[in-house]
C-alpha positions as CSV (number, residue, x, y, z in Angstrom):
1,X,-29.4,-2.8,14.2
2,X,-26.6,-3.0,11.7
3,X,-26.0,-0.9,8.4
4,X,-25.3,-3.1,5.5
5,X,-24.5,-0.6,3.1
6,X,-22.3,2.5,4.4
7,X,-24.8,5.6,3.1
8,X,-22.2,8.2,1.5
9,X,-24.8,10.9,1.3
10,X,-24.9,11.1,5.2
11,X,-22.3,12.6,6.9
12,X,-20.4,11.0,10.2
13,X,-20.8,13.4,13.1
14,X,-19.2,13.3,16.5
15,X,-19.2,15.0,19.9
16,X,-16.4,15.4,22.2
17,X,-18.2,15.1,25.8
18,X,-16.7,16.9,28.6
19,X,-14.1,19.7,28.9
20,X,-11.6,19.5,25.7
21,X,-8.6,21.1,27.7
22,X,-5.7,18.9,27.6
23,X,-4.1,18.4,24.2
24,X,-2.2,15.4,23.8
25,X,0.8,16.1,20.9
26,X,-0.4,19.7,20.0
27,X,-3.9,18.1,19.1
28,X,-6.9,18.9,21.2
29,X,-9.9,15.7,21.2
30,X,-11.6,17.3,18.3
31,X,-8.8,17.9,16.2
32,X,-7.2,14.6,16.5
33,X,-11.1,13.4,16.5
34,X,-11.8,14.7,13.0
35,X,-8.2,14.3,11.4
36,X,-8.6,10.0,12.5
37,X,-11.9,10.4,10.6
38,X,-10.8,12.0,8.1
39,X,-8.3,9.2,7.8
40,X,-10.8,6.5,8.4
41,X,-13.1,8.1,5.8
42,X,-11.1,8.7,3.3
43,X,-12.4,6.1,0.9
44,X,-15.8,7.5,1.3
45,X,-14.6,10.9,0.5
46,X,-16.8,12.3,3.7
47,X,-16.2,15.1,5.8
48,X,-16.5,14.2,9.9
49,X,-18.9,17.0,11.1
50,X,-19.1,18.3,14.9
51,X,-22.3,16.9,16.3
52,X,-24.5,20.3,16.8
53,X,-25.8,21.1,20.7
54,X,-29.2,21.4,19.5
55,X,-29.7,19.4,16.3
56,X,-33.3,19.5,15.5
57,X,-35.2,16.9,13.1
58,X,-33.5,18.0,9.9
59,X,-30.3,16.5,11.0
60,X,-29.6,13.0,10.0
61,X,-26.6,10.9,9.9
62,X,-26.1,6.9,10.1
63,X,-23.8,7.5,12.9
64,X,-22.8,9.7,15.7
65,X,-19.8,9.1,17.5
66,X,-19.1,10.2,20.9
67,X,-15.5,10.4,23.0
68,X,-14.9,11.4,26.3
69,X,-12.2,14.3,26.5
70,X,-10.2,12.9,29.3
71,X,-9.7,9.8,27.4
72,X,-7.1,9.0,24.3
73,X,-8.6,6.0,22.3
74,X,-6.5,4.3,20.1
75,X,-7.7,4.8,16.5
76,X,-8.6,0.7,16.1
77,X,-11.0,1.7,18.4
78,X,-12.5,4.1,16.3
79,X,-12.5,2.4,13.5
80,X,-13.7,-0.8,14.8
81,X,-17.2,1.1,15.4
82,X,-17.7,3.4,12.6
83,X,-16.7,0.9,10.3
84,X,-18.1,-2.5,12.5
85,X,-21.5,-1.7,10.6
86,X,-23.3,-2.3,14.0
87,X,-24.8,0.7,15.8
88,X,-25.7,1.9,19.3
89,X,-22.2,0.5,21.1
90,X,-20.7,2.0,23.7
91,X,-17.2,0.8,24.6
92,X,-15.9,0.7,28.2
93,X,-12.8,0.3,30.1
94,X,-12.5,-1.0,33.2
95,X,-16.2,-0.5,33.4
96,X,-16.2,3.0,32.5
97,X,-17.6,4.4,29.1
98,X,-15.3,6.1,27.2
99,X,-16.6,6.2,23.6
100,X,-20.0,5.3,21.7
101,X,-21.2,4.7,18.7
102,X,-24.7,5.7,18.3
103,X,-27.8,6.4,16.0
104,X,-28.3,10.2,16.5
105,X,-31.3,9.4,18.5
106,X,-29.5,7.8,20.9
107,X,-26.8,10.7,21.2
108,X,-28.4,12.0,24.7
109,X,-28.4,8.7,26.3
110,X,-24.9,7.9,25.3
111,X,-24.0,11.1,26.3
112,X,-25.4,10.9,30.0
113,X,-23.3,7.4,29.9
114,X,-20.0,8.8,28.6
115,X,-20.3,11.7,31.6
116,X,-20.9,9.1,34.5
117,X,-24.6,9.1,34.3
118,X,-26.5,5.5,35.3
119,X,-27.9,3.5,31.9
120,X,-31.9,3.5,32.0
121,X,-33.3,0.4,31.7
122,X,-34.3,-0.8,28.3
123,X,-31.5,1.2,26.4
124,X,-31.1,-0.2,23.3
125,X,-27.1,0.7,23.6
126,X,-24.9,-2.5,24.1
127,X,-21.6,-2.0,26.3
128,X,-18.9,-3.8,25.4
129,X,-15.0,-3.9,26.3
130,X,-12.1,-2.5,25.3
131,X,-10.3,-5.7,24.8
132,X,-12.7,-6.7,21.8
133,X,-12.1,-3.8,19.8
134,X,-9.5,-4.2,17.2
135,X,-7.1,-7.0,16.6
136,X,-3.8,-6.6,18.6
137,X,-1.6,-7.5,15.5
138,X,-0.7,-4.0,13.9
139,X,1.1,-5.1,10.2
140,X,1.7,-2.2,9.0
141,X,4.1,-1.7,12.4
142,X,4.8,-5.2,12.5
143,X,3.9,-5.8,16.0
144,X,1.4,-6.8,18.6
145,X,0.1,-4.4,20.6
146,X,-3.6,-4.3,22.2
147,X,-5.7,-1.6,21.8
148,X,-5.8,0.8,24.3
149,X,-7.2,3.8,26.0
150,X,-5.4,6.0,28.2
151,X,-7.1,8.7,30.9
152,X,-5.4,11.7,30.8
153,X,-5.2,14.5,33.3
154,X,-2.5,17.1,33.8
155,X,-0.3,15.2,35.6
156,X,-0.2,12.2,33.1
157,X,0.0,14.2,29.7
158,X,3.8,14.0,29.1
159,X,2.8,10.4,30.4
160,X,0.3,9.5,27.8
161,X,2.1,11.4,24.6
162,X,5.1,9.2,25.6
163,X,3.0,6.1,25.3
164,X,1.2,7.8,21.7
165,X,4.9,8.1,20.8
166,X,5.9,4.5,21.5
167,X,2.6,3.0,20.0
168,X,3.8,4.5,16.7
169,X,6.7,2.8,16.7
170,X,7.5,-0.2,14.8
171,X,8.2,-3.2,16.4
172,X,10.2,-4.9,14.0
173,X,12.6,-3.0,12.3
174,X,16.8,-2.2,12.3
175,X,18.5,-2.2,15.8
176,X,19.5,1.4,15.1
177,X,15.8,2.7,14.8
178,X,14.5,0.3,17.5
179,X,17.5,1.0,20.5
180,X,19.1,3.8,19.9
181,X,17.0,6.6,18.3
182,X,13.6,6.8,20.2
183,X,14.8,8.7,23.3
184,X,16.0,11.7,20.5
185,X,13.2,11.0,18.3
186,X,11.1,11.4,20.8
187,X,12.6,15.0,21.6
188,X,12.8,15.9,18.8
189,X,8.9,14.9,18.0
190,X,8.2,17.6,21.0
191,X,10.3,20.3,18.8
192,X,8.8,19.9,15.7
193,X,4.9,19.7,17.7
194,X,6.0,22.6,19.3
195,X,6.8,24.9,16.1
196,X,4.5,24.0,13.9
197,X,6.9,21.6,11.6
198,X,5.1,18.7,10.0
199,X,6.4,15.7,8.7
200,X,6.6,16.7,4.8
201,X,9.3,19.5,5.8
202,X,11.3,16.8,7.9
203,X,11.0,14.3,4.8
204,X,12.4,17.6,2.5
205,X,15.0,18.2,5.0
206,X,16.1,14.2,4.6
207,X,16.3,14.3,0.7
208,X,18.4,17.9,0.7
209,X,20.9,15.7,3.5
210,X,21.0,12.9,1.6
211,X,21.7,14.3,-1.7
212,X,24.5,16.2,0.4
213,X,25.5,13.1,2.0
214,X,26.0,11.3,-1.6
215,X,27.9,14.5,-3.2
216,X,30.2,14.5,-0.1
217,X,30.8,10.2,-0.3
218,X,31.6,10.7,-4.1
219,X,34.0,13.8,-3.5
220,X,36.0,11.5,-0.8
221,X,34.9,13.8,2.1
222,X,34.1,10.3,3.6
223,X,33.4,11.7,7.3
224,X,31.4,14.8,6.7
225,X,29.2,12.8,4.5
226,X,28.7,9.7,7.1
227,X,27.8,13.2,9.6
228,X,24.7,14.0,7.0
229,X,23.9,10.6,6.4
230,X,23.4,9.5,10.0
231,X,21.2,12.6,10.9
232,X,19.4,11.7,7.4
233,X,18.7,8.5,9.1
234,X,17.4,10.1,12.2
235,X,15.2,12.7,10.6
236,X,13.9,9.8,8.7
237,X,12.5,8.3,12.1
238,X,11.3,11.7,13.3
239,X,9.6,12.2,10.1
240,X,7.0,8.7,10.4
241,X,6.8,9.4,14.1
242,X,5.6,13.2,13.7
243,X,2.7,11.9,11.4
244,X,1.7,9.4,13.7
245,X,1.3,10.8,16.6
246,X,-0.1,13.7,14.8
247,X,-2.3,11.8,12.4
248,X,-0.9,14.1,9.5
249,X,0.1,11.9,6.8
250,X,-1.1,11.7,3.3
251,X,-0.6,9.6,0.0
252,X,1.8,12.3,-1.0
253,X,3.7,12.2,1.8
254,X,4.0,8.3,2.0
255,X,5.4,8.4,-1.4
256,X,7.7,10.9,-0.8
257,X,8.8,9.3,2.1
258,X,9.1,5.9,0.2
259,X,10.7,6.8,-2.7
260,X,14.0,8.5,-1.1
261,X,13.8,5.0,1.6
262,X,14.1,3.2,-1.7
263,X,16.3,4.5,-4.3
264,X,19.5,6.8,-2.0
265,X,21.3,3.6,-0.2
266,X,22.9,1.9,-3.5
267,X,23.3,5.7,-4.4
268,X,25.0,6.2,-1.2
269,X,27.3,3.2,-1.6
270,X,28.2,4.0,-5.4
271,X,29.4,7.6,-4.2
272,X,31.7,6.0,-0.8
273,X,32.8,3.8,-3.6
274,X,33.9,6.1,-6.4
275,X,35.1,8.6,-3.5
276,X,37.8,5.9,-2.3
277,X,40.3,6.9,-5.3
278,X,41.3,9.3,-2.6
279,X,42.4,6.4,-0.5
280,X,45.4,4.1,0.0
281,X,46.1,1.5,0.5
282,X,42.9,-0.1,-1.5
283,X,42.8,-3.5,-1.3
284,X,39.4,-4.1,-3.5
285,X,38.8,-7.5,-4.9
286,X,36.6,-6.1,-7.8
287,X,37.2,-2.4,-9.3
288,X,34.4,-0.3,-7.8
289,X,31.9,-0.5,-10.1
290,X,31.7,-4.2,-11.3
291,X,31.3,-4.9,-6.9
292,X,28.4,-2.1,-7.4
293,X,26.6,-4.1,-9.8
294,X,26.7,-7.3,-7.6
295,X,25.8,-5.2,-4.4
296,X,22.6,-3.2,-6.4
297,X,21.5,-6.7,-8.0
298,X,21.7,-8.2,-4.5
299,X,19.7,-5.0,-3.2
300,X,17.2,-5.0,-5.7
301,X,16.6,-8.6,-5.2
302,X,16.1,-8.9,-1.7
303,X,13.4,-6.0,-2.0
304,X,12.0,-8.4,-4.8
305,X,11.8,-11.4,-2.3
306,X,9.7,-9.2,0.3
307,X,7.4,-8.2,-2.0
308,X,7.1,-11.3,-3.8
309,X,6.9,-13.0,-0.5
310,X,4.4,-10.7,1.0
311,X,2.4,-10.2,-2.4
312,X,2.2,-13.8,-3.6
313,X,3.2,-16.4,-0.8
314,X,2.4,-15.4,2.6
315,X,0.4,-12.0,2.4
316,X,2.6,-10.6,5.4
317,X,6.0,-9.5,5.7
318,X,9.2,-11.7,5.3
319,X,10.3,-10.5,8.4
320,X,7.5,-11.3,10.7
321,X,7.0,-15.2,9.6
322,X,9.6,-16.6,12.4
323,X,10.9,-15.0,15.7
324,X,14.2,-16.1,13.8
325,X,13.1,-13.4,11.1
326,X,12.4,-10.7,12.9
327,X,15.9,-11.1,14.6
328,X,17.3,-10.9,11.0
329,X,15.1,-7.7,10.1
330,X,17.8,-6.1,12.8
331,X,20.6,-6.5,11.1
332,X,19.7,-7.2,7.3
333,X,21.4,-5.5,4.6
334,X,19.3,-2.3,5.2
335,X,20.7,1.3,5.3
336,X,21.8,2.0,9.0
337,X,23.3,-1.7,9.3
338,X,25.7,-0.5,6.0
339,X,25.9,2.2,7.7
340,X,27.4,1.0,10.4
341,X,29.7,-1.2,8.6
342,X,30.9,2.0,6.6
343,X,31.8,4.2,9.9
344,X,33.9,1.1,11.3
345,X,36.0,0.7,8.3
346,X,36.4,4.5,8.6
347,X,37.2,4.5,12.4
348,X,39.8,1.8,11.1
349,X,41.4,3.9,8.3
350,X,40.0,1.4,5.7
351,X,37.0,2.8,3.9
352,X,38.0,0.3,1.3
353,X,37.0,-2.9,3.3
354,X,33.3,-1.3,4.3
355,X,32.3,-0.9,1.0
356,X,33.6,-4.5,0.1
357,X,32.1,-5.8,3.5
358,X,28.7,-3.6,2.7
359,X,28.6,-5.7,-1.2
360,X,28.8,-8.8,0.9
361,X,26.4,-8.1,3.6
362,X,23.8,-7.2,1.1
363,X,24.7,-10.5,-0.8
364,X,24.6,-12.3,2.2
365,X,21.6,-11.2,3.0
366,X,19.7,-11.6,-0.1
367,X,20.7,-15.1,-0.2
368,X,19.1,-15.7,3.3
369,X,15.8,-13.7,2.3
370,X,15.9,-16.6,-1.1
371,X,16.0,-19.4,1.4
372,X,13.6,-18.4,3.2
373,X,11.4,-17.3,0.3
374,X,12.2,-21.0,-1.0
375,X,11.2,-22.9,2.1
376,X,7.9,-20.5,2.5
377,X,6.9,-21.6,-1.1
378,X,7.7,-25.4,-0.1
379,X,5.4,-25.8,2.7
380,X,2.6,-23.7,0.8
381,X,2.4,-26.4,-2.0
382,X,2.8,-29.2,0.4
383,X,-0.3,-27.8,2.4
384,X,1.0,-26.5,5.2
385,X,-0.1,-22.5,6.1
386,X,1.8,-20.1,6.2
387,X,1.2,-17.7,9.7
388,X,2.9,-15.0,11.1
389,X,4.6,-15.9,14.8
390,X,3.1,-12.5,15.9
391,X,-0.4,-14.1,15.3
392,X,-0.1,-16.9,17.7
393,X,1.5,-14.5,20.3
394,X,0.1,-13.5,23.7
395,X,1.5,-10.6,24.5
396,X,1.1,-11.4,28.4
397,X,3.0,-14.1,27.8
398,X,5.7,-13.5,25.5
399,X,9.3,-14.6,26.5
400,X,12.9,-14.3,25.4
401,X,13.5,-12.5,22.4
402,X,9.8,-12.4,21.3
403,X,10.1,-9.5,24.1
404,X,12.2,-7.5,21.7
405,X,8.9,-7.4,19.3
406,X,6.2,-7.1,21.9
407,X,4.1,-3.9,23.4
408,X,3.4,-5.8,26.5
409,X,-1.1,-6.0,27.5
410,X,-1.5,-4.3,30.3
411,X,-2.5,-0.6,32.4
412,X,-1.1,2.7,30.7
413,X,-0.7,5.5,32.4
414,X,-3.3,7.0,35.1
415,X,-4.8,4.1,35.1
């Protein structure tokens, strides 16, 4: 049976079977349950409603969906039945039933499956595995990593919120963010779960450091401000992570998020700039603000070749088109790269050369993201398509560097 129109006067229900006891990131099954959902939904405008014990006949609904509570399923999962437009799947892993899909006639006898119960013969429900739900590509992360669904018991918690914490990481992205801040994010992910602080007060917390940060750069208070403006950079990991793993975001707080990504580093390097007139020996090529206007029309421009790549050429990003790419996304022109650059010309007593070195890098880099923009446009008129490497990856197979960009298919924990 399939729906070919979604009915937005009926509600989605769902029913968490079996004890909900173990929350997984401060989010018991039906919380995280209705707030995916919600997400999923969102579109629609509907409201997820708990599945009642005893529904009666007035009760209708063009879908039910049932999860088992020991079980985290990735939300490509859930979305790959409630929005598949085919009803009365169950999906198993391993051979066990974790989550259905169901008209809400056929709750009961999905819910005897989910709790270990034997299928009667002629059931109209249709098992199918885990591997088939969802595509392994995941573009807004850029990177490949199957769908999955984790058992979780007491022991294996702190196992599976790891694994939740890693899955919403991105896979290509600056070597600062992918090596050395999970482990802390991580932690600090566990505080903020802990006491109640969601991602919109970490993202407030960046903006009031990064306006510090800038005030301190421009005053010449070079290392207090490179203090603020790495945690900035931290809390600006924490902040995506927390929302993940929490499924708490919102439009609002993706544009507040965006917006201070976008418009603070030239800000940033404008202030270290103008703050050097404390320093000597200055050795700049270009007085500070003619280099700023090369390094924010070099900024400016490569963001203009992502989009225009992404929007107009390819329809994914630059930085996912070539292995070779992705290996550039790690040390582009981006903020913690500069930022790097600006605490070793300070270590060296030269805060002059990493402002001239971060107008260059950004140059540098720009021009790179124009070649590659040019070749890309090349091969589209002369025919050839355009694909992203991670689309023609295997993930049980990947090798060398493509390893770097890779959640590896395989068992989680408990399994």
């Amino acid at each position: 049976m399939k729906f070919h129109k979604r009915c937005e006067e009926m509600p989605v229900y769902y029913r968490i079977v079996g004890a909900d006891t173990l929350p997984i990131w401060g989010l018991s099954q039906t919380q995280r349950t209705a707030r995916v959902l919600t997400k999923l939904l969102q579109d629609e405008k509907e409201k997820p409603e708990i599945w009642p014990e005893d529904p009666g006949s007035s009760i209708d609904s063009e879908g039910v969906l049932l999860l088992r509570a020991d079980y985290l399923v990735d939300e490509r999962v859930i979305a790959g039945l409630v929005k598949g437009g085919e009803i009365n799947r169950v999906v198993e892993k391993n051979g066990v039933p974790i989550v259905a899909w169901v008209a809400p006639g056929q709750v009961k006898a999905a819910e005897k499956l989910l709790s270990g119960g034997q299928q009667s013969e002629g059931s109209v429900l249709t098992r199918e595995p885990l591997e088939n739900m969802g595509a392994a590509v995941l573009r807004k992360l850029r990177k490949v990593s199957p769908p999955f669904a984790l058992l979780v018991t007491r022991d294996t918690v702190r196992q599976v919120e790891h694994h939740l914490f890693n899955e919403a990481y991105k896979g290509i992205t600056d070597l600062v963010t992918k090596w050395v801040w999970p482990r802390p994010a991580e932690q600090v992910v566990r505080f903020c779960v802990r006491h109640g602080i969601r991602p919109n007060h970490v993202t407030a917390m960046s903006w009031i450091l990064a306006i510090f940060a800038g005030i301190l750069f421009y005053r010449g208070f070079l290392w207090p401000g490179l203090l603020l403006g790495w945690i900035m950079t931290f809390l600006d990991t924490v902040d995506g992570k927390l929302a993940r793993v929490t499924v708490d975001s919102s439009p609002f707080g993706h544009l507040f998020d965006h917006v201070l990504d976008l418009i603070h580093p030239p800000l940033w390097y404008l202030a270290w700039g103008l703050g050097l007139s404390h320093y000597q020996p200055l050795l700049l090529m270009l007085p500070v603000m003619q280099a700023f206007w090369l390094l924010l029309a070099a900024y400016v421009g490569g963001r203009v070749v992502e989009a225009v790549f992404k929007k107009f050429v390819a329809g994914f990003s630059i930085f996912t088109w070539r292995p070779a790419d992705s290996i550039n996304r790690l040390i582009t022109a981006r903020r913690n790269p500069c930022l790097i650059l600006l605490t070793l010309s300070l270590i060296a007593g030269r805060p002059d050369l990493g402002f001239e070195a971060v107008t260059l890098w950004t140059i540098f880099s720009t021009l790179f993201l124009l070649l590659r923009l040019g070749e890309a446009i090349y091969r589209k008129k002369a025919g050839s398509p355009l694909q992203s490497w991670l689309d023609r990856i295997d993930p049980k197979r990947a090798r060398g560097v493509e390893r770097w960009f890779i959640t590896p298919a395989g068992k989680g924990p408990a399994d």
